[in-house]
C-alpha positions as CSV (number, residue, x, y, z in Angstrom):
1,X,-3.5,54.8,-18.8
2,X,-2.5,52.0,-16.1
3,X,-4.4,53.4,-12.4
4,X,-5.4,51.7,-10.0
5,X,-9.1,51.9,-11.0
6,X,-7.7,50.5,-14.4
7,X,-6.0,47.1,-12.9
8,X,-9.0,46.9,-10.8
9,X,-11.8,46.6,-13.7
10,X,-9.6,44.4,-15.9
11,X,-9.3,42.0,-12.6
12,X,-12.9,41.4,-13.1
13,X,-14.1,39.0,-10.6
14,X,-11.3,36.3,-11.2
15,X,-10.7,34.2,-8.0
16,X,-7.7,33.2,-6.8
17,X,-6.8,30.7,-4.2
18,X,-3.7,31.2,-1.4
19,X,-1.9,28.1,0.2
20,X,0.9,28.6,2.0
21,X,1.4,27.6,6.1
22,X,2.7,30.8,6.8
23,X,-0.5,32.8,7.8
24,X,1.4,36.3,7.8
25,X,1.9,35.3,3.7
26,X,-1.5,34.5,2.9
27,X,-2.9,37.8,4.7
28,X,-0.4,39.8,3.0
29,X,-1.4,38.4,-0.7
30,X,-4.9,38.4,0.3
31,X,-4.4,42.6,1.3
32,X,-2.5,42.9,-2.2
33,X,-4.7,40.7,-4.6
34,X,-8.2,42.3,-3.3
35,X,-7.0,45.6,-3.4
36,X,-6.7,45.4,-7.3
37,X,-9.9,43.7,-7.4
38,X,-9.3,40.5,-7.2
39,X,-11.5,37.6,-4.9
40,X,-9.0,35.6,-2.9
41,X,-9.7,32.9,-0.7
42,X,-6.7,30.9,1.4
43,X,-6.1,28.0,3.5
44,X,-3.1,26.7,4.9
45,X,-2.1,23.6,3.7
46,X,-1.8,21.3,0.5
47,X,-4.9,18.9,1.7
48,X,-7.2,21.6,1.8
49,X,-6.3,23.2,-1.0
50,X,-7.2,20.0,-3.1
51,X,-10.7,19.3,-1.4
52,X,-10.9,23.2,-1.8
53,X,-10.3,23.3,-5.2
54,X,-12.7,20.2,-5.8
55,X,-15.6,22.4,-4.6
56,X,-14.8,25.6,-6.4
57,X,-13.6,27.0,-9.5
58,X,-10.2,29.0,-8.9
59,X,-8.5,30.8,-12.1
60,X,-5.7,30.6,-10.4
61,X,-3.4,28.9,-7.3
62,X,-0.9,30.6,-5.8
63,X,0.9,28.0,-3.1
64,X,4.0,28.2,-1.0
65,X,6.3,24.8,-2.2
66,X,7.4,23.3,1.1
67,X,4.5,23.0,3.9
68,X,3.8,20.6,6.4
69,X,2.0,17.2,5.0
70,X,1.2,17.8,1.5
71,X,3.6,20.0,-0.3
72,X,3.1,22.6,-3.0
73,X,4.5,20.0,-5.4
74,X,2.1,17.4,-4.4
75,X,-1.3,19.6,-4.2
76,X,-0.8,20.8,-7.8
77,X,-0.1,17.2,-9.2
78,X,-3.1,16.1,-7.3
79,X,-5.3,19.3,-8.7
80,X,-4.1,19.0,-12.1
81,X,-5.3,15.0,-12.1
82,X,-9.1,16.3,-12.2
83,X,-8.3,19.6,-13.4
84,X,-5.5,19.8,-16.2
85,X,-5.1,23.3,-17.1
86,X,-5.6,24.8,-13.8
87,X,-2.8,27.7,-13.5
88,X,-0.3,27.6,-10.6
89,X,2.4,30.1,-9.6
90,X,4.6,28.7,-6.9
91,X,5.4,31.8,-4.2
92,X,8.3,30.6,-2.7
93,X,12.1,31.4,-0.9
94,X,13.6,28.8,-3.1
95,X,14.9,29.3,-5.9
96,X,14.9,26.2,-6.7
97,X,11.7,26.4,-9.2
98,X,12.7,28.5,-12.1
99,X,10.8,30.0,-14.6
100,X,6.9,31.5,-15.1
101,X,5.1,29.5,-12.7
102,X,7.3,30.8,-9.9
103,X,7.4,33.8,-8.0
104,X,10.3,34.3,-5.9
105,X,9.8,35.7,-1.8
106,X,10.5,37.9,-0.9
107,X,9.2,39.8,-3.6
108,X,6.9,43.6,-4.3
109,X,3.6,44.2,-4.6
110,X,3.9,45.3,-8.3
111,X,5.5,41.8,-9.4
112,X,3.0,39.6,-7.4
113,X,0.2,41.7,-9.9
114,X,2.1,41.7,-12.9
115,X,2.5,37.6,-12.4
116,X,-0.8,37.3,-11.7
117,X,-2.0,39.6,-14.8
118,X,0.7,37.5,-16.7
119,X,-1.0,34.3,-15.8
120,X,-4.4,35.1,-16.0
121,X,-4.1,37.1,-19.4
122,X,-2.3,34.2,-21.0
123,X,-3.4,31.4,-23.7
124,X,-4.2,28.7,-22.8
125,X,-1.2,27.3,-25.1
126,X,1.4,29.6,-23.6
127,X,0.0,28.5,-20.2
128,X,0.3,24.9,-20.9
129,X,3.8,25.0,-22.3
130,X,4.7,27.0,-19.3
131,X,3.4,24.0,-17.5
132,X,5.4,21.5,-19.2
133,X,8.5,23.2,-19.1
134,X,8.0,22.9,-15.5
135,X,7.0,19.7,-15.5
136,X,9.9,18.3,-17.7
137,X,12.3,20.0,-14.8
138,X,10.9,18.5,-11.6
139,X,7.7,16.1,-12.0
140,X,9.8,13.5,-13.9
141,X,12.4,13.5,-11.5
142,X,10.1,13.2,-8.5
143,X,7.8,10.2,-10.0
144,X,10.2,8.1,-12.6
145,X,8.3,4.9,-12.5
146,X,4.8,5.4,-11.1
147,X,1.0,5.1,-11.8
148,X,0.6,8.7,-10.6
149,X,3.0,9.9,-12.9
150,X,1.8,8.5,-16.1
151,X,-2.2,9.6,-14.8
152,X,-0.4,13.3,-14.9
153,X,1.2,12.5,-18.4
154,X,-1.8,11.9,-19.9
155,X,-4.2,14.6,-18.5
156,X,-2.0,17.3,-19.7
157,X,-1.0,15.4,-23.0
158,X,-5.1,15.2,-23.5
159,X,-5.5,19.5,-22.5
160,X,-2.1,20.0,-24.6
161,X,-3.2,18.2,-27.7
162,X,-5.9,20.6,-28.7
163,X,-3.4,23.4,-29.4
164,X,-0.5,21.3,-30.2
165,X,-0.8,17.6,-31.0
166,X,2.8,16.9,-31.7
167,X,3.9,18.4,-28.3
168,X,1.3,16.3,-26.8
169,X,3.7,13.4,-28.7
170,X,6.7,14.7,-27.4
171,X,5.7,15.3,-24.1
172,X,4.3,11.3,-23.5
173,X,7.8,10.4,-25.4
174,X,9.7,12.0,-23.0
175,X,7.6,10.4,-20.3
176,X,8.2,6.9,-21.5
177,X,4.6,6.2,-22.4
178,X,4.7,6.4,-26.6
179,X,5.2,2.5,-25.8
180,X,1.2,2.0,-24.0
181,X,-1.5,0.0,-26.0
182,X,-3.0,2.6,-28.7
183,X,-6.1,3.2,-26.8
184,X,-4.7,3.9,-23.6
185,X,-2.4,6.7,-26.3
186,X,-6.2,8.0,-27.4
187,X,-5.9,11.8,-26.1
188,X,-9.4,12.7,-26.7
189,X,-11.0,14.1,-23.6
């Protein structure tokens, strides 16, 4: 039976971290998240959340796309560059970022905990192809021809290859880089 006392115990203590400007927002998914048992912690912009997220282990980020500074976009490519297969869920008014890692404002209580449990309760694999999906919509548009973008390329190609080394393939094809020397393509961690 799904209570409240149910979706509290299966939250365990997993920690999730808030960033979004907007202090109303974070209080309000702060209220929701620790009500079902969850340990959130927020801040208010991107370059916090990356020394943040440096210092502590998060299983998952749930950050507002367009904020002063660093952007959403920005702090997850520069969180994923140390730590690959962190998740991230994108709360924002735009529609603009489709699919699982996205949750749409404004939006209930019940479908901020049902992404979250989505999220969390996912493998690793399905996590990481979420992640690429994503990433083959909007990272490769935003850095075409850049050092940054190949260093994300490869950090997720290395956490991706475990589960699915042809994907891995596919994904540094479709970034351009199947054509670096062969021990740069080595995707051992």
């Amino acid at each position: 039976m799904d209570t409240p006392n149910t979706r509290r115990a299966q939250a365990g203590n997993r920690r999730i971290l808030l960033v979004d400007d907007e202090h109303a927002i974070t209080e309000l998914l702060k209220l929701i998240l620790e009500q079902s048992g969850y340990l959130a912690e927020r801040v208010d912009n991107g370059v916090d959340a990356i020394r943040i997220s440096k210092e502590t282990s998060f299983d998952l980020v749930l950050c507002d796309v367009f904020m002063p500074g660093i952007d959403g976009y920005e702090a997850m490519e520069r969180i994923i560059e140390y730590k690959p297969t962190q998740r991230f869920c994108f709360v924002t008014g735009y529609a603009e970022v489709p699919g699982m890692c996205c949750l749409p404002k404004p939006f209930e209580p019940e479908e901020l905990l049902d992404r979250v449990r989505t999220l969390l309760s996912a493998s690793e694999h399905d996590w990481l192809s979420w992640l690429l999906s994503f990433y083959r919509q909007h990272v490769v548009l935003r850095h075409r021809e850049s050092e940054h973008r190949r260093k994300l390329f490869l950090a997720l190609s290395r956490a991706y290859q475990k589960d699915a080394p042809s994907e891995a393939f596919s994904f540094l094809k479709l970034a351009g880089l199947t054509a670096l020397p062969i021990e740069t393509m080595k995707l051992n961690p």
